[in-house]
N, C-alpha and C positions, 0 to 999 in steps of 0.2 A: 551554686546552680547544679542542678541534679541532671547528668548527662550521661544516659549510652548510645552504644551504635546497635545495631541490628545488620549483619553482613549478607551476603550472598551474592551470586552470578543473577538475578534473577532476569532470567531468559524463558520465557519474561515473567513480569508481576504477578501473582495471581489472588483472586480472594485470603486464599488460604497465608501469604504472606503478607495481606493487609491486614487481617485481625489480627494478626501477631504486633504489627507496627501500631495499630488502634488503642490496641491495649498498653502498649509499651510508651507509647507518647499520654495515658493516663498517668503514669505513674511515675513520668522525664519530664523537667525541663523542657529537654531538648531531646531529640531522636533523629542520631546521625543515621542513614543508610547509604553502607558503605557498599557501593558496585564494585564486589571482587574482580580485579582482571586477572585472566588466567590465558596468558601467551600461546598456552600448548591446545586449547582448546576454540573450537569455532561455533560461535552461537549462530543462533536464527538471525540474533537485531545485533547491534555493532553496539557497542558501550555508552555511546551518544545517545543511542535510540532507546537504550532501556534506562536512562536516563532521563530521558524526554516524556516515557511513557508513565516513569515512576511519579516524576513532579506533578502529571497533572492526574494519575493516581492519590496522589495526596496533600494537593490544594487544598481542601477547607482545612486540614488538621493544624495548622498554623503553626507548630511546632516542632515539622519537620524536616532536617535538610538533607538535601541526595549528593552525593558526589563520589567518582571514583576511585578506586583507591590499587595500587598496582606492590605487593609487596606483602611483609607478614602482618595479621591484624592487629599484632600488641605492637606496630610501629605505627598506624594510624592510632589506636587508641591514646598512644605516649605523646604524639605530636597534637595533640587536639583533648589532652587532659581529660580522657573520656575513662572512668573507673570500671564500666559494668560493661557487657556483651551480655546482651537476649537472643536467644535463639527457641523456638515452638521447637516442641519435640511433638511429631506423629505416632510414632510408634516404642515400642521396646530395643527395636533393630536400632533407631536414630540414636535411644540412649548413649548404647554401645560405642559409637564414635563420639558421640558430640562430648561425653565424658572424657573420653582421650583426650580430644581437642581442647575442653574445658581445663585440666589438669596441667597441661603443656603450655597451656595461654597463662596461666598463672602463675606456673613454674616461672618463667622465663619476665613475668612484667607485674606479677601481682594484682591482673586484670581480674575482677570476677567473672564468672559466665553465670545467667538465671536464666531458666531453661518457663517458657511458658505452654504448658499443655494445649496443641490445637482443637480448636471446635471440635467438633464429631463430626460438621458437616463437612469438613473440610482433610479427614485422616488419611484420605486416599489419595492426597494431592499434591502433585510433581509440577512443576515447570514442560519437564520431559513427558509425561504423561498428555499434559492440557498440548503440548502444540503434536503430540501423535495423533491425539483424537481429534485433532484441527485438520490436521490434513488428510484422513479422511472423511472429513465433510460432517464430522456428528458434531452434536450441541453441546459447546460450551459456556454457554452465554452465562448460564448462573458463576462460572467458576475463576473467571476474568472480570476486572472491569471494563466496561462499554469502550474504550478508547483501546486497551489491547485486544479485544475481540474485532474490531475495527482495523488495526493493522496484523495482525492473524491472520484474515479473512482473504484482504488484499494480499498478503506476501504471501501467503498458500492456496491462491487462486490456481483454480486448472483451467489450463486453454482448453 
């Protein structure tokens, strides 16, 4: 059985990180997404909730499972017999790191990393950017699916 992960904080979802998972559940088995926890850092949604948002983000793809993961990713990858990490590259800047990251994940576990080129429509697009533009009040609606524009909407409400 033909399995990777797809990692990230995704705080929260966005188009831009479901084509990448779209594509990668083409081409997998199975397509772990693994909700990086990061201690030092405080999101919008709590790990549950962008967990919550993700499964029904990607309900019809029937091939994909979400869960969190707290620690380094060649330790989930070794616990769950997972060869490959996908990760969209936007820009030349992402190269930059994701190569590091890519080189070090393999060093250490013999994990591959395949790097998938994002849409065009989607190169400008942040996690951090879409809940900026949220909160002040401009349209997201193409850039999210309906269910995180929905909790977006409500948690960045102004009295």
């Amino acid at each position: 059985m033909r399995r990777a992960v797809c990692p990230g904080s995704f705080d929260p979802i966005t188009n831009g990180h479901l084509d990448i998972v779209a594509r990668a559940s083409r081409l997998y088995d199975v397509v772990h997404i693994a909700v990086m926890i990061n201690k030092s850092k405080q999101g919008l949604f709590t790990v549950d909730e962008r967990i919550a948002l993700i499964e029904e983000s990607v309900k019809d793809y029937g091939n994909v499972q979400v869960e969190a993961f707290h620690g380094l990713l060649v330790d989930y990858c070794k616990q769950r017999d997972i060869p490959a990490i996908v990760k969209g590259l936007r820009a030349v800047s992402d190269f930059d790191y994701e190569l590091q990251m890519a080189q070090m994940n393999n060093g250490l576990s013999g994990v591959e990393t395949l790097f998938i080129p994002t849409n065009p429509a989607y190169s400008f697009l942040s996690s951090s950017l879409v809940k900026e533009v949220a909160a002040w009040g401009g349209d997201i609606s193409h850039l999210v699916p309906e269910v995180v524009l929905r909790e977006l909407r409500q948690r960045l409400a102004r009295p």
